[in-house]
N, C-alpha and C positions, 0 to 999 in steps of 0.2 A: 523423405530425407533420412539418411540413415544417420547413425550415431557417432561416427569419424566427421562426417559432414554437419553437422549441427556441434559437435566440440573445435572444428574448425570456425563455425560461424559466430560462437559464444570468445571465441579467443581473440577476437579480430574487433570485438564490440567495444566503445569508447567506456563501457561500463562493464567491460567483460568480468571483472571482478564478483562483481553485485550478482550479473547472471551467474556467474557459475554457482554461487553460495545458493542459489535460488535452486539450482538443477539440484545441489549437493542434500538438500536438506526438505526438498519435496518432490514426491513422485510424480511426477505429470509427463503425458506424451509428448514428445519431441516437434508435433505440429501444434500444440500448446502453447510453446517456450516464446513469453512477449518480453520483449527488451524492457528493459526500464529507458523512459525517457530523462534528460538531464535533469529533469525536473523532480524528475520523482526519486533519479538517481540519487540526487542532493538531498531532498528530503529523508530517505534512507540511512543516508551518512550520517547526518546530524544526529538522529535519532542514537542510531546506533552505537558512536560518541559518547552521546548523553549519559545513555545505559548503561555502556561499560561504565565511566564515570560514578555513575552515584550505584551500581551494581544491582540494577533491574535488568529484567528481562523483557526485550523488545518482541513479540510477536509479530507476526506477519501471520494476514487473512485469518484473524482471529474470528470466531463464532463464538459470540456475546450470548445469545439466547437460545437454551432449550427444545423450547418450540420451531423457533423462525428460523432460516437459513442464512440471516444475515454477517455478512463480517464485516469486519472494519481491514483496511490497509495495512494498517498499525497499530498494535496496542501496547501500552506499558499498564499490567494489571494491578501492580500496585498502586498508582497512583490514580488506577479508574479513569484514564486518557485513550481517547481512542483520536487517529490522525486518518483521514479520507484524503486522497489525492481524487480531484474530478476532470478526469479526463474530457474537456471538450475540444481540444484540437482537431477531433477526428470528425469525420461527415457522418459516418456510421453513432456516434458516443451515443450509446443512450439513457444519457443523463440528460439531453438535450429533449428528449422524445416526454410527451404528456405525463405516460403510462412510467417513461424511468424515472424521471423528474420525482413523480408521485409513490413511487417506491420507496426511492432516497429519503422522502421527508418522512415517511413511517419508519423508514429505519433509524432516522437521526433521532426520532419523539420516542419512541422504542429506546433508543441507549440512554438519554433522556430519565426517562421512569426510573430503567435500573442502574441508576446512580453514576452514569458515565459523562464525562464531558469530552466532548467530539468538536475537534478542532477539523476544518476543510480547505483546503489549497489549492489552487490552479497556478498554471504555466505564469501566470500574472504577478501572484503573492505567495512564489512558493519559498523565496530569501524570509519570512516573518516569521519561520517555520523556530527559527533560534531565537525569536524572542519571548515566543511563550514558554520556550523551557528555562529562561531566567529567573 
């Protein structure tokens, strides 16, 4: 996919905004570039809101730990919040699989220890996302 064809593809996206901010502000290859789903789109926004609002900084695929190679979706480090979206729509997700499933809960005990509370969402409860930042 060349780079006319993927800025055509990002500009046509119901969340094309979101992606482009995504392209503009991380380097990743062009057969990399995953859309945001409305779900996670939303989740996004809100956050985002939030933060300009009370004037923290939202990250995106934050690495919490040193050692481990863990991130979180989202984080607002001031307040030690970290937001996971769990993709299981997909057939492939492997959050679903033994081995991801069991990754996931290391890494949630893991942010856990070092003083994070980690808030987690799916396609189901991702509207509740605005009430824990009340």
């Amino acid at each position: 996919m060349t780079a006319k064809e993927l800025s055509q593809m990002i500009a046509k996206s119901p969340v094309a905004s979101i992606n482009q901010h995504l392209l503009e502000i991380t380097p990743i290859k062009a057969k990399k570039v995953e859309k945001f789903s409305k779900y996670k789109a939303h989740i996004h926004q809100v956050l985002s809101d939030y933060c300009i609002e009370k004037g923290y900084t939202l990250l995106t695929e934050h690495r919490f730990h040193d050692a481990r190679k863990f991130r979180f979706d989202w984080a607002i480090k001031e307040k030690m919040i970290a937001i996971e979206y769990e993709g299981l729509n997909s057939e492939k997700s492997r959050h679903t699989t033994k081995s991801g499933f069991t990754t996931d809960t290391t890494k949630y005990n893991l942010a856990q220890e070092c003083g994070w509370s980690v808030f987690r969402y799916t396609a189901l409860n991702y509207l509740e996302i605005e009430t824990i930042l009340k």
